[in-house]
Structures are given as structure tokens and as C-alpha cells.
C-alpha positions in Angstrom: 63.6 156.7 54.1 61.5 153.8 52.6 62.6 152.2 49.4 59.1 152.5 48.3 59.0 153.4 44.4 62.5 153.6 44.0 64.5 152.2 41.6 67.3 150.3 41.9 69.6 148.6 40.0 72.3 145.7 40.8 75.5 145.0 38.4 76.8 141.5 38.9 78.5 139.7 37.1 76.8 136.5 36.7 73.5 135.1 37.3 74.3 132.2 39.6 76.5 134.7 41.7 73.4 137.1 42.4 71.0 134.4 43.9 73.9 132.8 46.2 74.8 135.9 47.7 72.1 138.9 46.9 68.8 136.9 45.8 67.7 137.9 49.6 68.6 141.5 49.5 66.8 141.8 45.9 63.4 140.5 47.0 63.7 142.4 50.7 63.9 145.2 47.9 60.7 144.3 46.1 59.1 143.2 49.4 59.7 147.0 50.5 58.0 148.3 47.2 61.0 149.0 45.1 61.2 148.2 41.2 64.2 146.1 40.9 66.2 144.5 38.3 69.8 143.0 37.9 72.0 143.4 35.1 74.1 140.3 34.5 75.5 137.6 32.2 72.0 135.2 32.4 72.6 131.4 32.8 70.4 128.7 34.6 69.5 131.0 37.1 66.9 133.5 35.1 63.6 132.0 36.0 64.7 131.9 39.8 65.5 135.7 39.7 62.4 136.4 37.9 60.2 134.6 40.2 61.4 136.4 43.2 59.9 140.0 41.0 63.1 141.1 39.6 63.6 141.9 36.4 67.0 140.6 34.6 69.0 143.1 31.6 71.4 140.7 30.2 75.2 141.6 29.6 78.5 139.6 29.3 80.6 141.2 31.8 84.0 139.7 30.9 86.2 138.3 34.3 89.2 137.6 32.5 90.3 141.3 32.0 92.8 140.3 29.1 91.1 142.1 26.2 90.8 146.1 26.7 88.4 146.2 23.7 86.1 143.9 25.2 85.6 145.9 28.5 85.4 149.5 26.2 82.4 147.7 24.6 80.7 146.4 28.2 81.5 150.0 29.6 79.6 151.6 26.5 76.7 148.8 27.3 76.2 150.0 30.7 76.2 153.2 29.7 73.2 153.0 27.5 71.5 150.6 30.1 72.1 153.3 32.9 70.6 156.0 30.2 68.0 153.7 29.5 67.3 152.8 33.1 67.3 155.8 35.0 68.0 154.1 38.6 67.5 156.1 41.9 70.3 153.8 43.0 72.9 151.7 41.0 74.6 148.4 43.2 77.7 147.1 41.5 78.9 143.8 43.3 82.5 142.9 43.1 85.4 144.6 41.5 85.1 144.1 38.5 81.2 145.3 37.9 82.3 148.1 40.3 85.2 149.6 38.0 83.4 149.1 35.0 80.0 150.3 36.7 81.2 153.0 38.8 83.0 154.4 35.4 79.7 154.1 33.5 77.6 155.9 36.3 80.1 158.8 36.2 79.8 159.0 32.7 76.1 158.8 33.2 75.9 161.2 36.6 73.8 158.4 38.4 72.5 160.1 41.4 73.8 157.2 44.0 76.3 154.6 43.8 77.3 151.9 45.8 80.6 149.8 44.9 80.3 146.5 46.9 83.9 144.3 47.2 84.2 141.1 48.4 87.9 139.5 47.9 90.2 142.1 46.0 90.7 139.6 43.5 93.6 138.5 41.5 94.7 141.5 40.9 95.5 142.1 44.4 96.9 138.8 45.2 99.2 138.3 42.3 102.4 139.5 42.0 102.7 138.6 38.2 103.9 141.3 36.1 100.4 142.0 34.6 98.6 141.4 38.0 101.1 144.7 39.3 100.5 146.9 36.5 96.8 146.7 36.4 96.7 146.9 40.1 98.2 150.8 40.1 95.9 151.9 37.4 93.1 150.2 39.4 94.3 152.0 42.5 93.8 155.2 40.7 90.6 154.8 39.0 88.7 153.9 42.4 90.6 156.8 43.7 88.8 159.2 41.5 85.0 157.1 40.9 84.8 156.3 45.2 85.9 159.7 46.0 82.6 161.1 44.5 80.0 162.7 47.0 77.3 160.1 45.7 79.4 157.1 46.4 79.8 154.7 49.0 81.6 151.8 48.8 80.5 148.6 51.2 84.0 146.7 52.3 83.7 142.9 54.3 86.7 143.7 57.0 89.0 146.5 58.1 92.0 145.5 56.6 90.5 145.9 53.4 88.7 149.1 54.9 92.3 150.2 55.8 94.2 149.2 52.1 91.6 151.5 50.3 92.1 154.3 52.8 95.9 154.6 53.2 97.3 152.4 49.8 94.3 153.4 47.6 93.7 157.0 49.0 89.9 156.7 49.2 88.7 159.0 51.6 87.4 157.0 55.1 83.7 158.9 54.6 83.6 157.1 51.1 83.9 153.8 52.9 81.7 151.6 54.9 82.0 148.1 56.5 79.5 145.4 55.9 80.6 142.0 57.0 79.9 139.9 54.1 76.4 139.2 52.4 74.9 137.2 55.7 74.1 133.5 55.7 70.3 132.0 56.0 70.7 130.9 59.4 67.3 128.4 59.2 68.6 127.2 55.6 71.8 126.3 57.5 71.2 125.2 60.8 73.1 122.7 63.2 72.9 118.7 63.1 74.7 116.3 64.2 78.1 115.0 63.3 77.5 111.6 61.1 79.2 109.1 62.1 82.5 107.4 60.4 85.6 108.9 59.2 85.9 112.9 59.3 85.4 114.8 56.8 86.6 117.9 55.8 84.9 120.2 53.0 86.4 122.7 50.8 83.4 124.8 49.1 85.0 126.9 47.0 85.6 127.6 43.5 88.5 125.3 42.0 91.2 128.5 42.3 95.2 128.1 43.0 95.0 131.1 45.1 91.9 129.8 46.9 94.7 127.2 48.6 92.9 124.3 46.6 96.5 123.1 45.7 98.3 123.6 49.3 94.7 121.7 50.9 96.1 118.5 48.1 99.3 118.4 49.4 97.8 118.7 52.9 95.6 115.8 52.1 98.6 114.0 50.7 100.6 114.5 54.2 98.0 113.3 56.6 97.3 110.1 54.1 101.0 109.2 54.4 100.2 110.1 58.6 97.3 107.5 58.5 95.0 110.4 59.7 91.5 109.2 59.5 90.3 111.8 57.7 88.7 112.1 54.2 89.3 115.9 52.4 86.4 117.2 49.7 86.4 120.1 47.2 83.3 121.1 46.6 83.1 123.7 43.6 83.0 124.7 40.0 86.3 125.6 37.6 86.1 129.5 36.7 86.9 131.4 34.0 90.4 133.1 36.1 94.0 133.9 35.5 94.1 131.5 38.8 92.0 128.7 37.8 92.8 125.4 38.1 92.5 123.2 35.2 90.0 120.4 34.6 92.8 118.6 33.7 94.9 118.7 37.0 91.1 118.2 38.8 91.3 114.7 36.6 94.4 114.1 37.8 93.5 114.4 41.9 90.9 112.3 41.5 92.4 110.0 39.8 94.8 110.2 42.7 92.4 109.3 45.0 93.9 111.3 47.8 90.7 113.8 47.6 87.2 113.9 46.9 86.6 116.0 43.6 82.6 116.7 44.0 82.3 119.4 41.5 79.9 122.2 41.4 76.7 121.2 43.9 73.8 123.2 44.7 72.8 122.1 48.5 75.7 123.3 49.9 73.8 122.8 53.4 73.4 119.3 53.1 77.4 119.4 52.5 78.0 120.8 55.6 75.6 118.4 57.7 77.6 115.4 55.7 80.8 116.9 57.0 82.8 117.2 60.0 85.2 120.0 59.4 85.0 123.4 57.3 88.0 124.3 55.8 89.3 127.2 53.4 93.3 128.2 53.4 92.3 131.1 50.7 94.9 134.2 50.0 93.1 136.3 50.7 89.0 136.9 50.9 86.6 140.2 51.5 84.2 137.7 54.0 84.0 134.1 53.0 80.3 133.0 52.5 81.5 129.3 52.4 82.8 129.9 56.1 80.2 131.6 57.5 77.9 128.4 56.2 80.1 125.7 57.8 79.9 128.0 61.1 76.1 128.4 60.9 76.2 124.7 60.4 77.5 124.2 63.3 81.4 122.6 62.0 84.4 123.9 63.2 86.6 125.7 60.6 90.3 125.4 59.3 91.5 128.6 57.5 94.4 131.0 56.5 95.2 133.7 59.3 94.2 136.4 56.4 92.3 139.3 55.8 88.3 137.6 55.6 88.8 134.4 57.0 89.5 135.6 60.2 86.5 137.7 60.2 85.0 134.2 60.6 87.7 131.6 62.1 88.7 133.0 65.4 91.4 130.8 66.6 90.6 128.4 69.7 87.2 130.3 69.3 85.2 128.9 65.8 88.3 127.1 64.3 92.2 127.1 63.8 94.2 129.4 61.9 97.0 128.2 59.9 99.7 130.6 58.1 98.6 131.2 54.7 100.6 128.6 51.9 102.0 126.8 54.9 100.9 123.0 54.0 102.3 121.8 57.2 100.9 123.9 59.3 97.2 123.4 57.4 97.8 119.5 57.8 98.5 120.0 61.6 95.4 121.8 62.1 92.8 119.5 60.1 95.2 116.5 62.1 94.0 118.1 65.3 90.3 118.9 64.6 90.0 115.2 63.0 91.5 113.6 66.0 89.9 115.4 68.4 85.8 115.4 68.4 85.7 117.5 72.2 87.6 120.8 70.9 86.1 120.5 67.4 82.2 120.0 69.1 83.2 122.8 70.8 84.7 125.4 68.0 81.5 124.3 66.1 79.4 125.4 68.7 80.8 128.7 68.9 80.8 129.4 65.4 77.4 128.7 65.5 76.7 131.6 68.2 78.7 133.4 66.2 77.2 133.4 63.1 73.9 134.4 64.7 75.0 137.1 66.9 77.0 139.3 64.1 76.6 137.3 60.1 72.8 136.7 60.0 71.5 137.7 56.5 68.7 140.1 57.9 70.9 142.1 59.4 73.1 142.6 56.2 69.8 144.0 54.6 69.4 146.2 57.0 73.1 147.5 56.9 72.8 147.5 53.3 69.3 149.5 52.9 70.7 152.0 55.8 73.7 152.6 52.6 70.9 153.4 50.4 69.4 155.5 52.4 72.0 157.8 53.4 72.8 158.2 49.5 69.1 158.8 49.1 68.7 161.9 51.6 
């Protein structure tokens, strides 16, 4: 089925988010002859959707979750957009802008829906008191809204595909597995190591259950090792029960036992200044960060959890390290910065890696084939 003339409409939550990982599927979209526009909370990146030919409907989709008032109000918002819209297909990406969106297309009896999930989100990691109790009620509601006959949901690895089929009770038909939004593999291409002290980069947003605290106390272990190696956090603050505060940032750089870099927008060049990749997250769906320092050509350091070992393979692409184990994450980056033959080698391999399965065309594809068998 072409996509030619049909309308289709993506739900994410922020602007910034939709050109770093679905600015390439929207304009394949366009390219192919569809009308397409994105409904999200608009920021610097307006003018670089609208340039690519899709249109942008703004709306404040709240991430905090804290005020059940607020997210009545952006429900009742989407509903009138939807209404308004008319969409042959509707793309919510993430959870939130899926439960909200998949609640206002039911409302709204869109004709196709598909619920895209990266991570599951704090929700799903936390075990605070509040994190539990929404996380049933959550369970529920995607129960119902992905059970529908014109839904699919897209999930980034198979033990996430597996949670919402036996924890969640979403039925296996309803789900389908896309590895991740795909990485631009000429964007982020191999160089060569620079030369001096190893580095190892951390692009993530500035989250406690991203590991950004257990890759500090790393960094603090292999300074009192004398390991030769420098340790950067590339990333903005977020508005998140889990953020970490500007305030503690301060203090790590005043520290001086990491690089605090901030948010930067060549994550590429990044990579090429860097030696190591590393990411001892939770939890993820697919980590886009990884799949960039792989395509780069850098060997990778992450948690042995769901997501990141989609992408580190251990003794393949990287080394695994058990999740909130600082030790064991300071052994590993100790090993990759003191030996350049295996870490060469692991980068080499991620980078055949990231061609053969995580290239961003292929993702389109995947992702179109989704619309299409909504579409018949």
C-alpha cells in the first residue's frame, strides 16, 4: 500500500525529541506523498520540522505526571485535535503520548493507531510508592486501548515484547518489534581514535536512573586507580521524578572528577573526540546514544539490561557490567581504557553491527510495513 494521500499524524512529546529520533521517518513520509504533521510542545526545533514539509500543532504534553487535572485537559486537547484532524493514521511516540493518545483516539474511533515505546519509563523502574500505584493502573489502561483491532504497538526488544504480553496481558498480535528508531549511518561514520588520554562519553540526559550517578562514582574509583582515563556526560537536565539537579551537576564539576558538557547538538563529533561509549542505564527500550557510539565505530560500556544489550554484546561490540554495580562499571571502562587492541576490535564490530541490523532506512521500512497492515 503506498502512503500516497494519506494522512498521518505523530504525538510526541517535545519538539527536539521528534527531529533526533523521527525527523527521518516524517520526511520519508512526505517524500512518499503523505500530508504529515506532528503534534508537540514547540521549542527551537519548529523551523527545522517545517522545513522538512511537516506541519507542527502545538500542545504541552506534561512528563511529570503529578497533576491529574493537567493530563484531563491535554487528553480533552487531543481529542479536539484528532476531531479536527481526521488522520488515516495516528503515531504516538513514547508512553506517555501513547496513554494519553491512544485514550483520545478511542474516544475519537481513529481508524489506526500505533503506540511506539522506547524505555518504559520511570514508572517502570521505580519502586517508589507512587511509581507502583500508577504502574498497575497503567498496566490496565494499555490492556484495554493496545488490545483494540486497530492497534499495534511498535516495542525496541523482546523483553519488553514479553512484559506487555505476559505482565501487561496485551495480546502478542497487538505487538510488534522494531529495534529502536535506526541511526544515520553516513552522519555517524568511523574515524579514528585521537590521540591522548581515553575518553569515555556518556550522552544521555542527566537522569539518576540513567546510571549518571553510579558512572561518578565510577569515575571517582579509577581516579583514585590512576587510570588514564577522562569520563564526560554529555546531556541536558529534564523535567523527571529522576532528574538530577543542576545543583549536584555544579557540584561534579566543580569536583573535577568528570567532564559536565551539557546539552550539545553534534553528538557525532562527540563520538569521533571519544574513545569509549558508555551507558550503565536501568533500563532502556533501544538506546539511540549506543547505537551512535557503535556506528561510530567506539566500543561500548553498558548495563546487562533490557535495551542496551540489544546494542552491547559482550566480548562482541562492548562489555556488559551488572546494572548499579560501580565496581564492576569501573572494571570494565579500566579494561577498554587500558587496552586499545580489544577496544579497536569491539569498535569494529559494533560498527558491522550497526549496519547489518540498526540502519535508519530499514526502521522506515519496518515502520511504514506497521502502517500498512493497519491500513488494509
Amino acid at each position: 500500500m503506498t502512503m500516497r494521500n494519506k494522512k498521518v499524524l505523530l504525538v510526541v512529546s517535545e519538539d527536539w525529541y521528534f527531529c533526533s529520533h523521527r525527523l527521518d521517518l516524517g520526511t520519508s513520509l512526505v517524500e512518499a506523498g503523505a500530508e504529515v504533521a506532528v503534534v508537540t510542545q514547540v521549542g527551537k526545533c519548529q523551523e527545522v520540522i517545517q522545513r522538512a514539509g511537516i506541519r507542527v500543532i502545538p500542545l504541552n504534553i506534561a512528563r511529570s505526571g503529578h497533576n491529574p487535572f493537567r493530563d484531563f485537559i491535554t487528553i480533552c486537547r487531543l481529542i479536539l485535535i484528532y476531531r479536527r484532524e481526521k488522520p488515516d493514521i495516528i503515531h504516538h511516540v513514547a508512553l506517555k503520548p501513547s496513554l494519553y493518545g491512544a485514550i483520545a483516539a478511542w474516544v475519537t474511533r481513529m481508524p489506526a493507531v500505533v503506540n511506539a515505546l522506547g524505555g518504559m519509563g520511570f514508572i517502570f523502574i521505580s519502586e517508589r510508592f507512587f511509581a507502583r500505584l500508577v504502574r498497575k493502573t497503567t498496566g490496565r489502561m494499555f490492556r484495554f486501548l493496545m488490545n483494540r483491532k486497530n492497534t499495534l504497538t511498535i516495542l525496541q526488544n523482546h523483553d519488553d515484547i514479553s512484559l506487555y504480553k505476559n505482565e501487561i496481558g496485551v495480546e502478542e498480535t497487538n505487538l510488534t518489534l522494531i529495534k529502536g528508531s535506526g541511526v544515520d549511518l553516513k552522519k555517524f561514520d568511523v574515524k579514528p581514535e585521537p590521540n591522548g588520554i581515553p575518553v569515555a562519553v556518556c550522552v544521555s540526559r542527566m537522569l539518576w536512573d540513567k546510571g549518571i550517578g553510579e558512572l561518578v562514582e565510577a569515575a571517582r574509583i579509577l581516579s583514585k586507580r590512576n587510570i588514564p582515563i577522562k569520563v564526560r556526560l554529555v546531556g541536558p537536565t529534564d523535567v523527571n521524578p529522576s532528574a538530577i539537579s543542576q545543583q549536584v551537576l555544579d557540584s561534579w564539576k566543580a569536583e573535577g572528577v568528570v567532564d559536565i558538557a551539557g546539552p550539545q547538538t553534534d553528538i557525532a563529533s562527540e563520538y569521533h573526540a571519544a574513545h569509549i561509549g558508555v551507558l550503565p542505564s536501568y533500563r532502556e527500550g533501544l538506546p539511540k546514544s549506543l547505537l551512535e557510539a557503535a556506528a561510530c565505530g567506539r566500543a561500548i560500556v553498558a548495563s546487562d539490561v533490557p535495551g542496551c544489550r540489544e546494542v552491547c554484546r559482550h566480548q562482541v561490540t562492548g562489555l556488559l557490567h551488572p546494572a548499579k554495580n560501580v565496581k564492576a562499571l569501573a572494571d570494565a571502562l579500566t579494561q577498554l581504557a587500558t587496552n586499545k587492541v580489544l577496544r579497536q576490535k569491539l569498535g569494529r564490530q559494533g560498527r558491522l553491527l550497526a549496519e547489518s541490523e540498526f540502519g535508519v532506512a530499514s526502521v522506515i521500512t519496518d515502520t511504514i510495513s506497521v502502517y500498512d497492515r493497519l491500513l488494509r
